[in-house]
N, CA, C and O of each residue as an XYZ file, in Angstrom:
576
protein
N      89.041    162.109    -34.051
C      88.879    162.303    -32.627
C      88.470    163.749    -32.317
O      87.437    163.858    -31.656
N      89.078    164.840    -32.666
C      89.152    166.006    -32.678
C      87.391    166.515    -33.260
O      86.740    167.466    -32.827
N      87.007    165.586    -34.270
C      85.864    166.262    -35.035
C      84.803    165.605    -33.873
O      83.879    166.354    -33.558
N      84.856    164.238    -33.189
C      84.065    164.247    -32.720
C      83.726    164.698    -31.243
O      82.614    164.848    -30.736
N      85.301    164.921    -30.544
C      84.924    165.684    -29.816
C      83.914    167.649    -29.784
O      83.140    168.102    -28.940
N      84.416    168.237    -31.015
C      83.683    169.068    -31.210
C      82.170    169.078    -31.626
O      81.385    170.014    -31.785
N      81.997    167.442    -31.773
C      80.605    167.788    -32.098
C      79.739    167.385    -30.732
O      78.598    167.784    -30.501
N      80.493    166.548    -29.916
C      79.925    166.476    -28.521
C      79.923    167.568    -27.718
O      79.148    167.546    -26.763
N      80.926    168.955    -27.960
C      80.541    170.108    -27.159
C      79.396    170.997    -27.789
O      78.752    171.899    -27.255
N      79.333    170.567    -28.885
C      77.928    171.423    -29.351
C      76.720    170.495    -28.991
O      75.707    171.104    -28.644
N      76.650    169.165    -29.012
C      75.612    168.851    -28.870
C      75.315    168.544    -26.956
O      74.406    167.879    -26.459
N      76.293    169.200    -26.329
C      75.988    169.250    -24.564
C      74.873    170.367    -24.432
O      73.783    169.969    -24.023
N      74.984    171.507    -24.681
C      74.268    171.970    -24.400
C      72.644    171.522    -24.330
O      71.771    171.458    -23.465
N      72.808    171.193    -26.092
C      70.840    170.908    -26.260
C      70.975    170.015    -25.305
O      70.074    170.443    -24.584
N      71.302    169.307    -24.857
C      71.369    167.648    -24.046
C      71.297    168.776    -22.435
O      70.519    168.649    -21.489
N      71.999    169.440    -22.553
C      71.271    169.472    -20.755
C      70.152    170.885    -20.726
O      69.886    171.524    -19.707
N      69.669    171.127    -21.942
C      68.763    172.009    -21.709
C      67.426    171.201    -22.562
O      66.309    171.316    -22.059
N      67.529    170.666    -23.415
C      66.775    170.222    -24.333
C      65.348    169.442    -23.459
O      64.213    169.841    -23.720
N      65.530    168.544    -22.635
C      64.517    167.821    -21.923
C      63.740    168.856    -21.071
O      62.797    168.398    -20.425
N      64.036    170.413    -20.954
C      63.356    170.802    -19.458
C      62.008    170.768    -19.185
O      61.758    170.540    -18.001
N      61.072    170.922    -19.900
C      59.559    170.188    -19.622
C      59.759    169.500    -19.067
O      59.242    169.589    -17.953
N      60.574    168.357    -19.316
C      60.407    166.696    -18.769
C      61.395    166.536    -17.133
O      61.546    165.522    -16.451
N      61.920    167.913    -16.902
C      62.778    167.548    -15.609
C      61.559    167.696    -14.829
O      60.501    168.258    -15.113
N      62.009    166.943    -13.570
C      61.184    166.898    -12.585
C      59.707    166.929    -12.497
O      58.893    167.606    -11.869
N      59.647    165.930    -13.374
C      58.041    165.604    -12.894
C      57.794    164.426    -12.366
O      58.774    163.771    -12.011
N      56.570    163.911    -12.196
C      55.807    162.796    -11.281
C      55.992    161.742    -12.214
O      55.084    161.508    -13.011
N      57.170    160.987    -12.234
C      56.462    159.817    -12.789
C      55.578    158.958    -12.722
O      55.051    158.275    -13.600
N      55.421    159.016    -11.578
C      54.403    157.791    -11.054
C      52.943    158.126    -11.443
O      52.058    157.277    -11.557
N      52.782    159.508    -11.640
C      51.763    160.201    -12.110
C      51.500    160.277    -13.331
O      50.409    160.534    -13.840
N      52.475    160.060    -13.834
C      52.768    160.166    -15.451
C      52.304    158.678    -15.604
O      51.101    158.555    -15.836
N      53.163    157.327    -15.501
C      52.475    156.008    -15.552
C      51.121    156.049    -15.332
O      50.352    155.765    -16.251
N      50.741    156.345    -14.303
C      49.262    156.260    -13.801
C      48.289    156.766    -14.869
O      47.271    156.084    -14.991
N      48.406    157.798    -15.637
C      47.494    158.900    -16.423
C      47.848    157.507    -17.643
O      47.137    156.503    -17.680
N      48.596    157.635    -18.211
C      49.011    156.930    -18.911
C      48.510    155.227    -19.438
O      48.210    154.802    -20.554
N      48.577    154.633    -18.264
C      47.976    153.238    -18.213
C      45.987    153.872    -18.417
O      45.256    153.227    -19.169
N      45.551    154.844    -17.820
C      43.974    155.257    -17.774
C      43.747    155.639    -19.090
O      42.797    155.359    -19.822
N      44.896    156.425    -19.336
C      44.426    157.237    -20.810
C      45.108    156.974    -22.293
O      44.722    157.536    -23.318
N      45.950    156.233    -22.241
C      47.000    156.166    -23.463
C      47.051    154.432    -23.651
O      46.657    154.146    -24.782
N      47.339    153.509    -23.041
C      47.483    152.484    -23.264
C      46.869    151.670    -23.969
O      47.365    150.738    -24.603
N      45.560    152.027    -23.887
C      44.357    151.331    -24.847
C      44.945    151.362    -26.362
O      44.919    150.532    -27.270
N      45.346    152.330    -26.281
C      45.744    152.499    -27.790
C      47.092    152.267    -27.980
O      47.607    151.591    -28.870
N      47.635    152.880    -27.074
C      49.426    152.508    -27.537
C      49.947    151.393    -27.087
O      50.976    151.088    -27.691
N      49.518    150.399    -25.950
C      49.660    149.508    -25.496
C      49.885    149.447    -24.341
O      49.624    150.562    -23.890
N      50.277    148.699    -23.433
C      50.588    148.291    -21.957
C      52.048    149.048    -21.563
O      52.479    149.864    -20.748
N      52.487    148.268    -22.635
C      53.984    148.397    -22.944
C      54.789    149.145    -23.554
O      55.987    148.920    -23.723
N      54.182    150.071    -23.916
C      54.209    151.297    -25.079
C      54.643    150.754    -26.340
O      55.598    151.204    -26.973
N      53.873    149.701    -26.727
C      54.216    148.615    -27.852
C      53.533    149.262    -29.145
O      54.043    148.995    -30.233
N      52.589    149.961    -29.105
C      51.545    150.597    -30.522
C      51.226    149.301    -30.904
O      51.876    148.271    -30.729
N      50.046    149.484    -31.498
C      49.439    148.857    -32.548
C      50.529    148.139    -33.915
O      51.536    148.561    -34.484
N      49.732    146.920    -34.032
C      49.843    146.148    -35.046
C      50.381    147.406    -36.589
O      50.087    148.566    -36.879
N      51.118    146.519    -37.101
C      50.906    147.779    -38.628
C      51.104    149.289    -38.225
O      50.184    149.914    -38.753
N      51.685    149.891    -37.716
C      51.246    151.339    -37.169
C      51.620    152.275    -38.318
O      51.061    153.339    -38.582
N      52.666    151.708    -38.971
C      53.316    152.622    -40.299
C      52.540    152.924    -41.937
O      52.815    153.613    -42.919
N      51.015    151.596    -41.389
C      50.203    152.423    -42.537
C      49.113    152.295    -42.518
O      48.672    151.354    -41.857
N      48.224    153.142    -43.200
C      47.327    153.357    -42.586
C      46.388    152.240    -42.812
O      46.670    151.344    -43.608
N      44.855    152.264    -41.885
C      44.064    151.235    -42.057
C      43.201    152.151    -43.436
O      43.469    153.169    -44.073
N      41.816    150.932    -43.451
C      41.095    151.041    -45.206
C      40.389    152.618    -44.576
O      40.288    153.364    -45.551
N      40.132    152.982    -43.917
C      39.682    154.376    -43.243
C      40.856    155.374    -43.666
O      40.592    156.571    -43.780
N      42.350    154.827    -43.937
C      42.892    156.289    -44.313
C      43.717    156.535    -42.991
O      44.803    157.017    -43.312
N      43.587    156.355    -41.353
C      43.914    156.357    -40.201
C      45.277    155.318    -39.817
O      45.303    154.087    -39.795
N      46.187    156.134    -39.579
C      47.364    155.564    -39.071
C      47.084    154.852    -37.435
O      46.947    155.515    -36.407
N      47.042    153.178    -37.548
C      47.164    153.037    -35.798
C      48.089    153.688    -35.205
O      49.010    154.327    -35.714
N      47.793    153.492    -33.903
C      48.256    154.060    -32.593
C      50.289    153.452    -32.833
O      50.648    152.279    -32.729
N      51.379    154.823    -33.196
C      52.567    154.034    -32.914
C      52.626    153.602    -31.337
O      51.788    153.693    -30.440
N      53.885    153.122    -31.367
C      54.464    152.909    -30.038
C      55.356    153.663    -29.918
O      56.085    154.161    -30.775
N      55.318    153.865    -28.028
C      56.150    155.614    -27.381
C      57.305    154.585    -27.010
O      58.195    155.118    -26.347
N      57.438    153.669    -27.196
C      58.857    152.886    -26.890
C      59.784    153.404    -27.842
O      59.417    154.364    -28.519
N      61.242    152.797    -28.055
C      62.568    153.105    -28.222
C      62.063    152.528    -30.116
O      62.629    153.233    -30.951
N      61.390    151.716    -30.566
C      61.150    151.307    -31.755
C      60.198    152.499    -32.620
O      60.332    152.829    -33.798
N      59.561    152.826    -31.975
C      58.244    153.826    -32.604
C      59.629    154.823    -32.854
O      60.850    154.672    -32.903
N      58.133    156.500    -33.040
C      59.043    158.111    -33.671
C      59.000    158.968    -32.855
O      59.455    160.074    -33.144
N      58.390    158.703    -31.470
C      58.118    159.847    -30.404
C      59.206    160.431    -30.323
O      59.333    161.644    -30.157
N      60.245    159.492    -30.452
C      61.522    160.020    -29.599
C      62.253    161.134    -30.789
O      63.231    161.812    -30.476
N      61.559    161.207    -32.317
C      62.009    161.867    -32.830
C      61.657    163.342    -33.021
O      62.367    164.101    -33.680
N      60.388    163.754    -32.340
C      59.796    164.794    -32.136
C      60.334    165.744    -31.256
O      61.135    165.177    -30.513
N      60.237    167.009    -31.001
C      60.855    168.121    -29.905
C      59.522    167.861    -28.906
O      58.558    167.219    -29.325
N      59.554    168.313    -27.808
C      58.974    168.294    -26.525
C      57.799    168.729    -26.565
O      56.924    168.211    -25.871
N      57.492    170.019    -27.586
C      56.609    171.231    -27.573
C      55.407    170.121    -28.712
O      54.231    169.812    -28.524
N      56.154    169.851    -29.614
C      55.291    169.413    -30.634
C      54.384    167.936    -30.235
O      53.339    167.635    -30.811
N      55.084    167.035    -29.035
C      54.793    165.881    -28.251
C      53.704    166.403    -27.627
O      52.662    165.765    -27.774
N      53.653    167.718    -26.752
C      52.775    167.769    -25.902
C      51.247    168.826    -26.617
O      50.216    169.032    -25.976
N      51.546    169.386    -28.180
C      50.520    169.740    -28.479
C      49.815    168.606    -29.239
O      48.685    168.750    -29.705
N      50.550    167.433    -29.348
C      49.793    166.344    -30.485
C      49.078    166.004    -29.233
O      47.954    165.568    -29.482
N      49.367    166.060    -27.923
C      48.477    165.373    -27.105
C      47.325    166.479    -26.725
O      46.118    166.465    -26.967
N      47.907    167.167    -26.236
C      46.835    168.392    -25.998
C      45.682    168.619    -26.899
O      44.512    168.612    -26.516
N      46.101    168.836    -28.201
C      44.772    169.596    -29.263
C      44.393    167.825    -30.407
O      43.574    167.684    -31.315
N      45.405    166.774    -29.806
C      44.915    165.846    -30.833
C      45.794    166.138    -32.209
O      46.454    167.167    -32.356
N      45.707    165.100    -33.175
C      46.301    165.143    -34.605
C      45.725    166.146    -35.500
O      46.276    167.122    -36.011
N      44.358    165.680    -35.615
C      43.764    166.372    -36.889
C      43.815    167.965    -36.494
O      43.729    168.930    -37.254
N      43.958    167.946    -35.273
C      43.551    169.683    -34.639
C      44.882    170.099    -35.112
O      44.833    170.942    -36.008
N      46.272    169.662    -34.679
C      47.466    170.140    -34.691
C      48.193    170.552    -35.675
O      49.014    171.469    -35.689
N      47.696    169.475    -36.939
C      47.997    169.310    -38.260
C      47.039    170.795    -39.319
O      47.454    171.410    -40.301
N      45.726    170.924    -38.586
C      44.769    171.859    -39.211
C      45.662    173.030    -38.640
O      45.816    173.953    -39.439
N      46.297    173.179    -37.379
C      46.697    174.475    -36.809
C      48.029    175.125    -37.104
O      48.486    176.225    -36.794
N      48.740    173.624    -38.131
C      50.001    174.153    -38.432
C      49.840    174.360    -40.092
O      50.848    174.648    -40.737
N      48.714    174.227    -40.677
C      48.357    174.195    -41.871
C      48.992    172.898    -42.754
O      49.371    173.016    -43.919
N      49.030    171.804    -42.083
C      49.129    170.228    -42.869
C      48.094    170.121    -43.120
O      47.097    170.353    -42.435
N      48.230    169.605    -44.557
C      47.137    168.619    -45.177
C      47.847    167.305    -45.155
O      48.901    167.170    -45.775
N      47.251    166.213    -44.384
C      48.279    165.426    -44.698
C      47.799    164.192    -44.229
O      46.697    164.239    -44.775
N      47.802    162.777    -43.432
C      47.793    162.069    -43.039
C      46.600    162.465    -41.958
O      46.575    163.444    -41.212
N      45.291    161.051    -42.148
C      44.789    161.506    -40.949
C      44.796    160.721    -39.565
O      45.083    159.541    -39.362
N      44.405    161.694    -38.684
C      45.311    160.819    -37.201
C      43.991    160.487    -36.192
O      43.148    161.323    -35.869
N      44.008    159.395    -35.868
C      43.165    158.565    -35.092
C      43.696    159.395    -33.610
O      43.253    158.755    -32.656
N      44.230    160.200    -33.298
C      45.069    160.995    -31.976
C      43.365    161.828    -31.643
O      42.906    162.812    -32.224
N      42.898    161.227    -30.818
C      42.269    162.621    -29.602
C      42.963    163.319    -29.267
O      44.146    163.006    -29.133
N      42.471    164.635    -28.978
C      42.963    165.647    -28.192
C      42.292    165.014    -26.653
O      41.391    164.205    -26.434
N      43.454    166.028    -25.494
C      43.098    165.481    -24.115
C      43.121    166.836    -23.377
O      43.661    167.086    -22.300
N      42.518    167.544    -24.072
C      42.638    169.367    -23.051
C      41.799    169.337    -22.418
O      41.805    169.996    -21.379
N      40.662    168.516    -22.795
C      39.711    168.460    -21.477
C      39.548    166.727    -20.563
O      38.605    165.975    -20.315
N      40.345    166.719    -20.424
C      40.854    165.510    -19.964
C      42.221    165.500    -18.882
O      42.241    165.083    -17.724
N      43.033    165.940    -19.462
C      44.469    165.920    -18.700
C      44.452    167.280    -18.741
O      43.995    167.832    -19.742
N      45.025    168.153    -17.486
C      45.939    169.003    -17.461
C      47.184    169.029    -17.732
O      47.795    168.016    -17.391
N      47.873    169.973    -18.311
C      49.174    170.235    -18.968
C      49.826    169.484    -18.162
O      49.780    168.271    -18.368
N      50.418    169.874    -17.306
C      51.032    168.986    -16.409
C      50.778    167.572    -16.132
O      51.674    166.734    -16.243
N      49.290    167.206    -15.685
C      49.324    165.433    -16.317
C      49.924    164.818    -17.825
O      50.265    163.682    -18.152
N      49.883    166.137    -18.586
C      50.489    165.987    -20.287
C      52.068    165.291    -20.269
O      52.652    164.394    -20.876
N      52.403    166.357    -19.100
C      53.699    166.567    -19.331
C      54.358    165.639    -18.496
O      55.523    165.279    -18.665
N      53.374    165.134    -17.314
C      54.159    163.960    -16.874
C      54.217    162.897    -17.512
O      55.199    162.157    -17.467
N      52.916    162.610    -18.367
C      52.801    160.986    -19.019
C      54.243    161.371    -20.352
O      54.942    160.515    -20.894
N      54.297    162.448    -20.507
C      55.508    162.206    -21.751
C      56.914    162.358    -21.043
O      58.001    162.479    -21.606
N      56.645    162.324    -19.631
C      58.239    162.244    -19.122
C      58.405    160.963    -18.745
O      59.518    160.515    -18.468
N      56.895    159.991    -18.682
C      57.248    158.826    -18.291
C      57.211    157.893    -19.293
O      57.124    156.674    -19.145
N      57.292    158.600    -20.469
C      57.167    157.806    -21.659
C      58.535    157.890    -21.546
O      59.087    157.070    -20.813
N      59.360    158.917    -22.264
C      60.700    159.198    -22.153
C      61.602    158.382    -21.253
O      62.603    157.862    -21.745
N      61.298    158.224    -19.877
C      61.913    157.872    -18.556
C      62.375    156.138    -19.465
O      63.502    155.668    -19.304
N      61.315    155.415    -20.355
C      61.955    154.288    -20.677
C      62.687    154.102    -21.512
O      63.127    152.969    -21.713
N      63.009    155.056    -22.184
C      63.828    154.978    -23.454
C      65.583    154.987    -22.746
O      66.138    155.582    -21.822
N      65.913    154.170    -23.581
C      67.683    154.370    -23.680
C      68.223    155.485    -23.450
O      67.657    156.541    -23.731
N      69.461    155.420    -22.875
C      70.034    156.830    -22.959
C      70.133    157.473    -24.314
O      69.528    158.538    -24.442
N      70.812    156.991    -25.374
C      71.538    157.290    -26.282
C      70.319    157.528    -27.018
O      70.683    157.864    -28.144
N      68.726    157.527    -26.944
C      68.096    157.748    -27.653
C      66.958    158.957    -26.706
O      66.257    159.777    -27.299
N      66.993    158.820    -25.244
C      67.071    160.308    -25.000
C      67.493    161.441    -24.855
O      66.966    162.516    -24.568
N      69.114    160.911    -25.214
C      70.147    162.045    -25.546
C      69.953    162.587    -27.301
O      70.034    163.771    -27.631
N      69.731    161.620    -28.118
C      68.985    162.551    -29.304
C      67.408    163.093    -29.024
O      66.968    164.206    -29.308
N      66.956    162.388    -28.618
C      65.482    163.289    -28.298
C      65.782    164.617    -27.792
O      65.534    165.580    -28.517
N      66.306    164.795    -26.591
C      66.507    165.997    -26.454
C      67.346    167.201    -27.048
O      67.116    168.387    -26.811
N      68.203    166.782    -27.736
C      68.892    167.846    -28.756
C      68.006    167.826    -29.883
O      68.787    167.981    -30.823
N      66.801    167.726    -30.386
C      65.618    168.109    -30.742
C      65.250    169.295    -29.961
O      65.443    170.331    -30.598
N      64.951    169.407    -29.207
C      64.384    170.522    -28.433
C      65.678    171.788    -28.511
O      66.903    171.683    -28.558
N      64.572    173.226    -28.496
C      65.312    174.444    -28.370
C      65.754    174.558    -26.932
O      65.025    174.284    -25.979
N      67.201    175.050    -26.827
C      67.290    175.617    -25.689
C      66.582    176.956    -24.941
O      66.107    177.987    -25.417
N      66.731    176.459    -23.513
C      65.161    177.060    -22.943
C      66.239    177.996    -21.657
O      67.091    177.422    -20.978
N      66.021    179.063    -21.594
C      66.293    180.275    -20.467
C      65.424    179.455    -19.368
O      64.306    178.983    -19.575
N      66.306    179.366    -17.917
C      65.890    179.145    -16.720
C      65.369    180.079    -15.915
O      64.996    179.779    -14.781
């Protein structure tokens, strides 16, 4: 009892600082960008593609799904919104991965940060608690 209460006071903090990109934005704005720009590929439903865990005869991982089944939710905030921003192959070249190649466009000339940042708060917005309460203790705590 004792151990797990101590591990719930360490993990409050990341939990109410961890999401702050994602406080207060537009969802409805976020859906909207989202259904125009993301769905084709990730689905309606944020279902991903068929097979998503390997790749097709091209070498290219399909599109996962941003639902509670896919890995979005296992990523920090920063790293969500540069896979969208600069795309896979860009992000992966910029962090020096050689590694997997990613069917991910970049959308910097497409979405503004903020359209970025709403479609991944309205991705988030469907997930479970208990699995946006680990998503966000992923993320560094952030000075207000």
């Amino acid at each position: 009892m004792t151990r797990g209460l101590a591990l719930l006071v360490l993990l409050l903090p990341a939990a109410a600082f961890g999401g702050h990109e994602l406080e207060n934005r537009d969802l409805r704005n976020g859906q909207k960008l989202y259904a125009e720009h993301c769905a084709s590929c990730h689905g309606a439903k944020l279902e991903g593609q068929p097979d998503w865990r390997k790749p097709g005869p091209d070498g290219v991982f399909p599109a996962p799904p941003h639902d509670a089944t896919g890995h979005t939710w296992h990523h920090d905030n920063r790293l969500l919104f540069d896979y969208t921003k600069l795309g896979g192959d860009a992000l992966f070249a910029a962090r020096g991965i050689r590694g997997p190649k990613s069917g991910m466009q970049g959308f910097a000339d497409v979405l503004s940060d903020d359209g970025i940042w709403d479609i991944l708060a309205y991705i988030r917005s469907t997930w479970p608690e208990r699995v946006k309460e680990v998503q966000a203790a992923r993320n560094p705590p952030h000075s207000r």
